[in-house]
C-alpha positions, 0 to 999 in steps of 0.5 A: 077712873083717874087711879086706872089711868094713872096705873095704865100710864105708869107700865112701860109695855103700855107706854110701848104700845101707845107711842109706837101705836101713835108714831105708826099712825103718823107714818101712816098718814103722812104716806097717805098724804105723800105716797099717791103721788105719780110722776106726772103730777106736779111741776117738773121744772125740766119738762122741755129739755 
């Protein structure tokens, strides 16, 4: 088992596949987090202007 990890981890099209599959995973939550929010939610600090 260790030596497929370790012959896993060596291919560079693995390596690849895995960071760009981890970096699009932290998009993906980060604009789930940020990305529903409307205009009128939160503090608007010109609201009577």
């Amino acid at each position: 088992m260790n030596m497929l990890f370790k012959k896993l981890s060596e291919n560079k099209s693995v390596k690849w596949i895995g960071y760009t599959s981890f970096y699009l995973l932290i998009l993906l939550l980060l604009f789930f987090i940020y990305g529903f929010h409307t205009a009128n939610t939160g503090s608007f600090i010109y609201n009577d202007f």
